[in-house]
N, C-alpha and C positions, 0 to 999 in steps of 0.2 A: 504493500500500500504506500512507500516510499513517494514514488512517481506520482500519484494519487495527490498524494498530502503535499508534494512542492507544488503541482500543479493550482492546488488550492490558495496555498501561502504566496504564488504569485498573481492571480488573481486579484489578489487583495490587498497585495504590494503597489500592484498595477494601477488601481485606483487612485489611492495618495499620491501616489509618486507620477508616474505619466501621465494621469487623469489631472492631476494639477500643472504639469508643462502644457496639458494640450486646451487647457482654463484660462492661463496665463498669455498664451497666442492669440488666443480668440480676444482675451482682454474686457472684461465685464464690467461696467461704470454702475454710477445708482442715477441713471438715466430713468425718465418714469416708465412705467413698460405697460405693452398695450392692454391688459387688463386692466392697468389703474386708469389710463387714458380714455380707453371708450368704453370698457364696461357696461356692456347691454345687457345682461342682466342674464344673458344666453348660452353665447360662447364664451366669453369675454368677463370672466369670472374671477375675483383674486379665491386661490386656496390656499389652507398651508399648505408645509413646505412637506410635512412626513405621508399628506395626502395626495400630494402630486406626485411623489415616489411611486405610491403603493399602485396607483391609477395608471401611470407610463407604464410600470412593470406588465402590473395585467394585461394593457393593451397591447403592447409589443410581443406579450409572451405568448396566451393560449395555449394550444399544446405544444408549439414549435420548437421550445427546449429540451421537451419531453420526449416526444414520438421523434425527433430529428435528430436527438441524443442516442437515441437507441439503433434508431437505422445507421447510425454514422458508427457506433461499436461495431458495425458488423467487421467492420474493418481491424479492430485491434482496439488496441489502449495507445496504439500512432494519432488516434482521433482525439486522446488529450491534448496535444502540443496544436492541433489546429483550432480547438476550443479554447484555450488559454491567451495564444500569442494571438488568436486570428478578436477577440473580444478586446484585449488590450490597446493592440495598433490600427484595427479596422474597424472592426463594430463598434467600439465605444466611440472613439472618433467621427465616423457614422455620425449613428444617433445624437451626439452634443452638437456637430455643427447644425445639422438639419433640426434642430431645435432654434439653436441659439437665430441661426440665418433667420430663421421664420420670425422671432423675436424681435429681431432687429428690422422686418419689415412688416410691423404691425399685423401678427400670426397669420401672414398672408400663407398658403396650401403648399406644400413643394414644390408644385407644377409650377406656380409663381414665380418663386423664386429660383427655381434653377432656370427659367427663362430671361430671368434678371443679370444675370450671371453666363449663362451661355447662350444667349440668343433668341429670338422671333420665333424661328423653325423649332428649336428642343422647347422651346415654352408648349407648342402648340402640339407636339408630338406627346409630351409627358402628361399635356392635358386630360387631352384621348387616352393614353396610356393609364397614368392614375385611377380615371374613372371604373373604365373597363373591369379592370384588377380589382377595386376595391368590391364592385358590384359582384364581381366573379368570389374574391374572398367570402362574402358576407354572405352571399347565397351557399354554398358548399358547409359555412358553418352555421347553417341554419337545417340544412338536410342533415348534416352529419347526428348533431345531436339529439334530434328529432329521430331518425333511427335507432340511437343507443338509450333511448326512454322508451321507445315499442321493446326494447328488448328484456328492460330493466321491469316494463306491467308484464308481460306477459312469465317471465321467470318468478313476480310475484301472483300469480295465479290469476290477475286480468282477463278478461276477452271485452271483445265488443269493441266498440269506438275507440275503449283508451289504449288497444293494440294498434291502429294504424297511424302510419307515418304521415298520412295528409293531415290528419289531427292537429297532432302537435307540433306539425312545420306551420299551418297556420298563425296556432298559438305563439308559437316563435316569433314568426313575422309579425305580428300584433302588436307585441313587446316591441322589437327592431323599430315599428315606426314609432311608437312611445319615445323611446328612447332616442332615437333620432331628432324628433321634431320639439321635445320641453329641454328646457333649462340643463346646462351639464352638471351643474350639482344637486340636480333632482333625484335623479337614480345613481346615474356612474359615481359624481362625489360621496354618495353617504352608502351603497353597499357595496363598492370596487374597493375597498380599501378591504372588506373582510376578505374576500376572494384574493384579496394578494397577499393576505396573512395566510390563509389556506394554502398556496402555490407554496410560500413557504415551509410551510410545517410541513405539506408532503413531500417533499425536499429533502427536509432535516429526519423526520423519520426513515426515509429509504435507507441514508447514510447511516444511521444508525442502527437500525436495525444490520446491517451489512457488517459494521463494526462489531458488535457483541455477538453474532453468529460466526462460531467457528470455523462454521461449514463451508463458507464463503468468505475468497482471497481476491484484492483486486492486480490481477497479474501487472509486473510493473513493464512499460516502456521497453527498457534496453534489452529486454529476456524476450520480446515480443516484438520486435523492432523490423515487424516484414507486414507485408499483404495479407490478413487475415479474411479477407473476405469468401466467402464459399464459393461465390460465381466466380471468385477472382478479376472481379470490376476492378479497374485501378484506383487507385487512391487520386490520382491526378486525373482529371479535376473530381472525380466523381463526390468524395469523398467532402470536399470544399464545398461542393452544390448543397447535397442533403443534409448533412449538420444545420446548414441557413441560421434560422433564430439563434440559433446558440453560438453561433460564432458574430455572422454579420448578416443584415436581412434588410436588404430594400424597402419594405413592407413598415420597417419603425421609421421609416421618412414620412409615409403617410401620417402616421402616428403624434409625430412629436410636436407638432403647430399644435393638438390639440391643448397639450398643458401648455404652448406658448404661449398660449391667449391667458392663462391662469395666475401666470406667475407674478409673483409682488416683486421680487425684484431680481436684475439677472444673475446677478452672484449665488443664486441657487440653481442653476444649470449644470452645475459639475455632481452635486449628489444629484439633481434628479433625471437628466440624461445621461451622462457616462457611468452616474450609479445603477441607475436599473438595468444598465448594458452588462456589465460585472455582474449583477445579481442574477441576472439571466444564463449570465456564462458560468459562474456557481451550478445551478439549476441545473443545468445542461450537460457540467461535467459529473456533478452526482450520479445523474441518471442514464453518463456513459459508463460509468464507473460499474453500477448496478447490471448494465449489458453486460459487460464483459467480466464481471464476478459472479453472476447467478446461472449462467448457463456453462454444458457443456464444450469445451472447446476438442475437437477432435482434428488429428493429423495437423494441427496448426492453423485449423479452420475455424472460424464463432458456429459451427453447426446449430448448436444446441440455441443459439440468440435466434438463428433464420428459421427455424420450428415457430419459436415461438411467435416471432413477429409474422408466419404465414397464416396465425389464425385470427389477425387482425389488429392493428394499432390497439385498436381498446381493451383489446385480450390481452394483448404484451403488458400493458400498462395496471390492468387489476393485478396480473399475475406474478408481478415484480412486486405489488403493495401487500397482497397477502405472503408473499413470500418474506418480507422485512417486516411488515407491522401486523399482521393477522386480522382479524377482524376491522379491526382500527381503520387499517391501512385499505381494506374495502370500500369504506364508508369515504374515505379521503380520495378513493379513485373514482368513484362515483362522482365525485362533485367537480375534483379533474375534467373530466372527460365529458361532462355533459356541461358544467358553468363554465369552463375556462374558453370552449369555444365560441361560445353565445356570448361573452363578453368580447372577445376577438371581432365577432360578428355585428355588432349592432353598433362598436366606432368607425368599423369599417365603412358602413354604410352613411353614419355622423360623417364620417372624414370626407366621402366620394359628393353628399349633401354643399360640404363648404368649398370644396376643392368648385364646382359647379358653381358654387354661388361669387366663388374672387374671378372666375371665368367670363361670366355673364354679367360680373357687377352688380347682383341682387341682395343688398340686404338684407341680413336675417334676421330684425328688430321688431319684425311684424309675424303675426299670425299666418296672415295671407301668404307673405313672401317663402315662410320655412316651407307651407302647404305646394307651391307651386313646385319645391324642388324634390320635397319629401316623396311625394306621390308616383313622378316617375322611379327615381331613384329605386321605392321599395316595388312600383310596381313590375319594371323589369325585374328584380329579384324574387318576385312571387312568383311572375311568372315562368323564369326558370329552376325555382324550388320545387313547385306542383306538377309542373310538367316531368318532370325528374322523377317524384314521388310517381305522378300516373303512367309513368314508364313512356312517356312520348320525346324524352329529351335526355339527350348522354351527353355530361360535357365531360365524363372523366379523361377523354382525351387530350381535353384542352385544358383540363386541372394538369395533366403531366408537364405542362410548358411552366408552370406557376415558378419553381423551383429555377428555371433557368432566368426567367422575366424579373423572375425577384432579383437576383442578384444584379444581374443588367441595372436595374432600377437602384440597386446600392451603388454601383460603380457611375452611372451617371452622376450621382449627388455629390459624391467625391470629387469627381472634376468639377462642379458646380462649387464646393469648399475650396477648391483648389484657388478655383478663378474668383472667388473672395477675398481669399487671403492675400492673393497678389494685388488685384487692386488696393486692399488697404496697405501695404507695404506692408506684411509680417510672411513669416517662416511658412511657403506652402509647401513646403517636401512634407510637412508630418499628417495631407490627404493627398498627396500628389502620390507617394510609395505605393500606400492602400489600394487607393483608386487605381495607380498600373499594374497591380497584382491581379486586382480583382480583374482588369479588362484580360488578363491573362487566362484566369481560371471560366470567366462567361464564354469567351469565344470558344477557347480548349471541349467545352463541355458541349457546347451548339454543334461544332464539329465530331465530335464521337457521339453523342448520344443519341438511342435508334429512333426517340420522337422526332429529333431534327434532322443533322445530314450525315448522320452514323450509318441508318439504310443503305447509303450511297460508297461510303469507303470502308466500312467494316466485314469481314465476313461471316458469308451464312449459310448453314448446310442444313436441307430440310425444314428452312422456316424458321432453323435457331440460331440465334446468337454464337458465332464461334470464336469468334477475335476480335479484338478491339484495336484500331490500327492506329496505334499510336505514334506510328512512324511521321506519318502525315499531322492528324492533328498538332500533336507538342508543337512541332516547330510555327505552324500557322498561328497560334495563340501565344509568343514569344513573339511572332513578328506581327503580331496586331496592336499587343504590349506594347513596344516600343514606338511601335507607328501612334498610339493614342499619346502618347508621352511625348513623341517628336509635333505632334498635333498642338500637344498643350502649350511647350514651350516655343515654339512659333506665334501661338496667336499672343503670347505674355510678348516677345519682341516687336509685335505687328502695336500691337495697344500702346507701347513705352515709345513705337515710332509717332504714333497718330498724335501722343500728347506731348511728345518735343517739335514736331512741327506748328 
């Protein structure tokens, strides 16, 4: 547990330490911020400061630290060092700048402000983008856990109505527009903060229970220091994609305007965006740590993880909690797995509402105005929630692109931090590195993987996957790397020409 436990104590190192150089770049004044400023009473709300933690955590988390933690064990305990160093220098960075930016232009939506920063064309592409995503997110976790409630009446001896998933996708959506359309400290402020205490404690129980059971050892890094995966998928990119939440995730760009509208003042940006990035990345490596100690490992393979997780995200994740906490830990996956996506799900749709609204230039200070954005927003999401449910609509094909779009969407914003920093004159290598890693690992992954253009250069015998031709990819996502990086520091010399002339 060695590796385990540094991986921990750096974490946490990480925070004070680089989380405060990457504070001190950005440079936080007692400027008045736009929740003091226009406070509508809506979005635009001051909260404290331990609630705006607990609320960012939630929203960015859901189960993506969970279920992302576990699919990325499949690989080994190698998925620690990409959860650790990938939260510290990427995702926390992420998340604080795409806060603080939004902050600094009056909690205008991401799409906003990376078109502030890079341009007409990515404004208008992120737009479209943004919405899409958010609509697609918020729908998928309104069916998901709508599913795992039909499963949850009927195992408790149910029938009738409160067995079907049209039910209580409904029900779901009901809520979603609630919550969507009143006040953000109506619902999200006053019971987001327990649910992120919850994320917590099932967290700290898994770890513990792992710790006082003998029976369970978290094999360390260096003794494990190869491709553990069963398909033997490569770790490059593949391994960087599906971690996502837990390392770095496009997805908390949407996210984090929302407390930027909250905030009293900005000098609380470092614990509550680079902190709940940490706290997620905690999260995330507990519950790698949990893959790769509770199951069997065979011929140097996670076997025993890829069992479990083929009888379903939600199965892995009870079966992990009664394995550490017994009963307890039942009760605690429950609430996992059916609240923490419903929260994901109803800012998603909050988010894809405002992002429309700094788009359109519609004010959300009125009744009328929230209703005019609210109604589409939820009613594309119904109607491909119901349709889904009534078996007339499949997007899981176009949920498999999520994973790649997400990061895309981290790695744009990163260049969008990049080309902030420059213009203010401070330190942009510390989102300039990230950002050309990540364009690394997006392209890398669009080129091998078989939803995108893997079909086309991988091979396949019988319909299956046989090789991963990693010959071709690596070097095309190295030289797209560089090319986005020769892109960025061309237009930083194109801008220093424009204003010496």
């Amino acid at each position: 547990m060695i590796s385990f436990l540094l991986c921990l104590a750096l974490l946490i190192i990480g925070y004070f330490v680089y989380g405060k150089i990457v504070d001190n770049t950005f440079g936080p004044d007692d400027r008045e911020t736009p929740a003091v400023r226009i406070n509508d009473g809506v979005d635009y709300v001051v909260m404290p400061q331990w609630k705006l933690f607990l609320v960012q955590l939630l929203n960015i988390a859901g189960l993506g630290p969970i279920f992302g933690a576990l699919q990325g064990a499949l690989w080994g305990p190698v998925v620690f060092l990409w959860i650790t160093f990938g939260t510290i220098f990427a995702g926390g960075v992420h998340d604080y700048f795409s806060g603080m930016m939004s902050e600094r232009n009056d909690g205008a939506s991401i799409a906003e402000v990376t078109g502030k920063y890079l341009g007409p064309v990515m404004q208008n592409i992120m737009r479209v983008f943004s919405v899409v995503l958010l609509i697609m997110v918020g729908t998928v976790f309104a069916v998901g856990p709508a599913g795992l409630i039909v499963t949850l009446c009927k195992n408790g001896g149910m029938s009738g109505v409160m067995t079907t998933t049209l039910f209580w996708l409904i029900i779901i959506l009901a809520y979603y527009f609630i919550a969507t359309f009143i006040s953000i400290d109506a619902i999200i402020g006053k019971i987001y903060p327990l649910f992120g205490i919850c994320l917590i404690i099932m967290a700290v129980g898994v770890i513990f229970g792992i710790f006082t059971n003998p029976a369970y050892t978290i094999p360390e890094i260096w003794a494990n220091f190869s491709n553990m995966h069963p398909s033997n998928t490569p770790i490059w990119s593949f391994m960087f994609i599906t971690v996502a939440c837990g390392a770095i995730s496009g997805f908390h760009s949407t996210q984090s305007p929302l407390m930027a509208r909250c905030m009293k003042s900005e000098k609380q940006g470092h614990f509550v965006f680079y902190g709940a990035m940490v706290s997620e990345g905690i999260i995330a490596l507990i519950w790698a740590a949990a893959g790769c100690a509770l199951y069997t490992i065979t011929d140097g393979k996670m076997v025993g993880l890829a069992e479990a997780l083929a009888a379903g995200q939600s199965a892995a994740i009870y079966d992990v909690c009664l394995k550490t906490m017994g009963k307890v830990g039942v009760a605690l996956a429950m609430i996992g797995v059916v609240i923490c996506p419903i929260t994901s799900g109803d800012t998603a749709f909050r988010s894809a509402r405002l992002t429309l609204s700094d788009w359109l230039k519609i004010d959300q200070d009125s009744y009328a105005n929230r209703l005019k954005l609210c109604v589409p927003v939820l009613g594309v999401g119904a109607f491909l929630g119901i349709g889904n449910a009534l078996g007339f609509i499949n997007y899981t094909v176009i949920w498999r692109y999520f994973s790649w779009t997400n990061q895309t969407l981290a790695m744009i914003v990163l260049w969008a931090a990049s080309m902030y920093l420059f213009k203010e004159k401070k330190n942009y290598w510390i989102t300039a590195v990230p950002a050309t890693f990540m364009s690394a690992v997006s392209c890398t992954y669009f080129v091998l993987a078989p939803e995108c253009l893997g079909k086309m250069i991988n091979t396949y015998a019988d319909g299956k996957l046989v090789a991963y031709n990693t010959a071709v990819a690596y070097p095309i996502g190295i030289v797209f790397a560089i090319a986005m990086l020769a892109l960025f520091i061309y237009a930083t010399k194109k801008n220093t020409e424009k204003k010496a002339a």
